[in-house]
N, C-alpha and C positions, 0 to 999 in steps of 0.2 A: 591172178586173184581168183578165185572163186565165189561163182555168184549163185546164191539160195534162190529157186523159184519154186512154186506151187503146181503141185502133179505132174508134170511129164511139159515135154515141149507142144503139143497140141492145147493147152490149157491156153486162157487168155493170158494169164501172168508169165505162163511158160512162152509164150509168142513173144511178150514184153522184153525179158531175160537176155531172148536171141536178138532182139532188136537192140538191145542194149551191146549186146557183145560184138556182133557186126561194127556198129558205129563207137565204140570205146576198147581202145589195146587195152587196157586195164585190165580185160578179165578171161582167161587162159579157161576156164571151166565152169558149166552149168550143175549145182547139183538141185536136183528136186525131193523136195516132201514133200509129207501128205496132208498137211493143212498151213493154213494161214499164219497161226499162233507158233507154227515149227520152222517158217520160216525166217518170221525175226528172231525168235528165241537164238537159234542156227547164231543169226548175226551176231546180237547182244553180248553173246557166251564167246563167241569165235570161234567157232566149231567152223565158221567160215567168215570167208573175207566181207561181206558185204549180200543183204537182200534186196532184194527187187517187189518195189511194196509202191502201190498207186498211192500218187498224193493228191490229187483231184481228177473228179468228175464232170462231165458237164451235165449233166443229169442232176445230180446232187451236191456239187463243191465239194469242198476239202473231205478229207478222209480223216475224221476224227482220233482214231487210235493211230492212224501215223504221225498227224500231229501233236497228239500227246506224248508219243515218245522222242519227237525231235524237243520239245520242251523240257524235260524230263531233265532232273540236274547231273543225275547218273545211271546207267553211263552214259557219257556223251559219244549223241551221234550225229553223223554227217552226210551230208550229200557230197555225191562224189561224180555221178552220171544219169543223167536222166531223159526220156526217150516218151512221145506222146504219137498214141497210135489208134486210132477204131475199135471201138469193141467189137463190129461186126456180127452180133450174136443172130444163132438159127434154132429153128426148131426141130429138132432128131427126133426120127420113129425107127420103127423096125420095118424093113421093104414090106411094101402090098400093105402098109397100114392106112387108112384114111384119116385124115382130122378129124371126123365126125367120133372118131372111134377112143381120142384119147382124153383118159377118164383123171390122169395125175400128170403133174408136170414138176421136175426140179432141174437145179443148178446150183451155180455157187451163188451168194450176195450178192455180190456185183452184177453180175449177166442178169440175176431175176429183175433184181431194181429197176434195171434199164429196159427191162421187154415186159416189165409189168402191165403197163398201160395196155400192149400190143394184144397180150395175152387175157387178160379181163374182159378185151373189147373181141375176141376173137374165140375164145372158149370158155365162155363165162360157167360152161357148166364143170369145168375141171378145177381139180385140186392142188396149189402151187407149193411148192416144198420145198425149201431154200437147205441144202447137206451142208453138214460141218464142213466137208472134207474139199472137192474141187469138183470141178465138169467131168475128168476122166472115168469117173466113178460114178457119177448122176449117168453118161453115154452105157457103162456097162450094164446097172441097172434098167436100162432101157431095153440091154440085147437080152438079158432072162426075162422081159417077162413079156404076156399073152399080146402085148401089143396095144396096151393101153394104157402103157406109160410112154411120155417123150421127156425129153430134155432138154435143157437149152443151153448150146455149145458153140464151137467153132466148125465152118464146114471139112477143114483139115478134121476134125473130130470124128466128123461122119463115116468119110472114107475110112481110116484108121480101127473105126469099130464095125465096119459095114452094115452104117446105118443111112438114112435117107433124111433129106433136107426136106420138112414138111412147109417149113416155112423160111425165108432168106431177109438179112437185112431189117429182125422186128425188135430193133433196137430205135429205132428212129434216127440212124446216124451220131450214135454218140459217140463219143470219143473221153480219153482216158489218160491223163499223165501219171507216168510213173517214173520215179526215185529210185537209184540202188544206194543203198543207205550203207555207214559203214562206220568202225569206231575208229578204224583210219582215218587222221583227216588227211586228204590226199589233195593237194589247193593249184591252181593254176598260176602261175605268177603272174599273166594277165589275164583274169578271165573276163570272160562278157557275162557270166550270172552267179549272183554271189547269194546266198542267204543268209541274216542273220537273225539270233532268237536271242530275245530279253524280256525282263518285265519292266513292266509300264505302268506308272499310275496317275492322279488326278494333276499333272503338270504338262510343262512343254517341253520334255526331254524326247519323248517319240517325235515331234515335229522336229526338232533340230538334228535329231539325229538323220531323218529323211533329206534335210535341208542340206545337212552336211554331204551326205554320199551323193549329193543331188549335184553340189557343186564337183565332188569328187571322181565326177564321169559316169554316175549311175543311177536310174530313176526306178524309182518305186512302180514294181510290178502287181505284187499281190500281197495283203496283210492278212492272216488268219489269228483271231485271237482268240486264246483258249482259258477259261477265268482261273484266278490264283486260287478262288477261294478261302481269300486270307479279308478283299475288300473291295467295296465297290470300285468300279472308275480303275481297279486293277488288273492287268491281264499278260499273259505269257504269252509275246508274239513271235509267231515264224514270217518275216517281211522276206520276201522274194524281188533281189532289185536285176536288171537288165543295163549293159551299157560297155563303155571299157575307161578301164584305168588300169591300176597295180593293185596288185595283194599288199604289199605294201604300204601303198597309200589308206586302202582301208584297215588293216591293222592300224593303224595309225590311228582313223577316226572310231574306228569300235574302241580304243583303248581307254578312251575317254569318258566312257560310258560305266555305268554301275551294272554289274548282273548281267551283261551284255558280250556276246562274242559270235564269230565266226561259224556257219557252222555248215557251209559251202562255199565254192570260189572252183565254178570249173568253165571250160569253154561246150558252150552247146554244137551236137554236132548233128545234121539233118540230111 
């Protein structure tokens, strides 16, 4: 299969991608583009097998536009492998540049979010720049100019563009789950993590349902609800459950349910 990731293998997604392929036979090829929006597009369309897109942070929780599109009635997508790994982000200058000296800083979203804090408390006099596009491109913008731009990247970045680690680790240790999502659904016949996405409204159909896969060898991990906008007390959730049983067995209990299905069933591999 091939799997969609963001800028090149030294990106954080692109690090994700290879972590994902190492630990999952599924996927024969890494291709990269050059934004975020091109890589699920990539998926959705099938221009390839499957992208590699964060579904939570710990920093900020779920990732709102992946969860909107696992909700989303079409096309239907799926999880099929997922890998949780450090953001690890640094600070890139140009050699012989001081801190003192960097006057603009950017990256991708995700990397700024997470070293925001670091970076307000540590160069409050500089200007933060979040690029459409990814880190590879925030790192080159750093090697033209006068030296008074840095970046915030991976230290494999640094090397790569021969730049310097101004600063190591100003993420605070976070860390980042990522999904390679896919319009295959590709299911384990036993997995140990299943996800499934429905709407829910003002009853006890989401409790039974819990209650059911609960008996059915698998417990409720994480609930993200994203509102229908149709009513209060209603909401389109992606439930993340942990445990073992059959694909089987839960087909069985999803069937049950209205507006409810499958939309993961793999076994995690670490």
């Amino acid at each position: 299969m091939k799997l969609a990731a963001l800028g090149g293998p030294h990106t954080f997604n692109g690090k994700a991608a290879t972590l994902l392929r190492q630990r999952y036979d599924l996927f024969d090829e890494i291709v990269y583009l050059p934004t975020s929006e091109a890589v699920m597009t990539a998926a959705v369309e099938g221009e390839v097998d499957a992208a590699c897109a964060p579904e939570q942070m710990s920093l900020n929780g779920f990732h709102p536009g992946m969860i909107s599109k696992m909700v989303a009635p079409e096309p239907r997508l799926y999880v099929i492998a997922e890998a949780a790994r450090p953001y690890g982000c640094s600070l890139l200058g140009k050699p012989g540049t001081d801190i003192e000296q960097i006057r603009s800083i950017s990256g991708h979203n995700g990397s700024i979010a997470h070293s925001r804090k670091w970076l307000e408390a540590n160069l409050p006099w500089a200007e933060i720049h979040v690029v459409d596009t990814h880190s590879d491109v925030a790192a080159r913008e750093v090697l033209r100019s006068d030296g008074s731009r840095a970046s915030v990247g991976d230290a494999e970045l640094a090397r790569q563009y021969g730049l310097v680690e101004l600063a190591a680790e100003i993420d605070g240790g976070a860390a980042v789950n990522y999904w390679a999502v896919s319009r295959q659904a590709v299911f384990a016949e036993r997995p140990d993590r299943v996800v499934v996405v429905g709407r829910f409204g003002n009853d006890r159909s989401l409790s039974t349902l819990i209650e059911v896969l609960s008996g059915g060898g698998y417990r409720i991990v994480t609930a993200c609800p994203h509102a229908s906008g149709r009513a209060i007390y209603e909401y389109d959730y992606v439930l993340r459950f942990a445990g073992t049983g059959t694909l089987g067995d839960v087909e069985k209990i999803v069937s049950g349910f209205d507006s409810v299905r499958i939309a993961g069933a793999w076994n995690l591999r670490e």
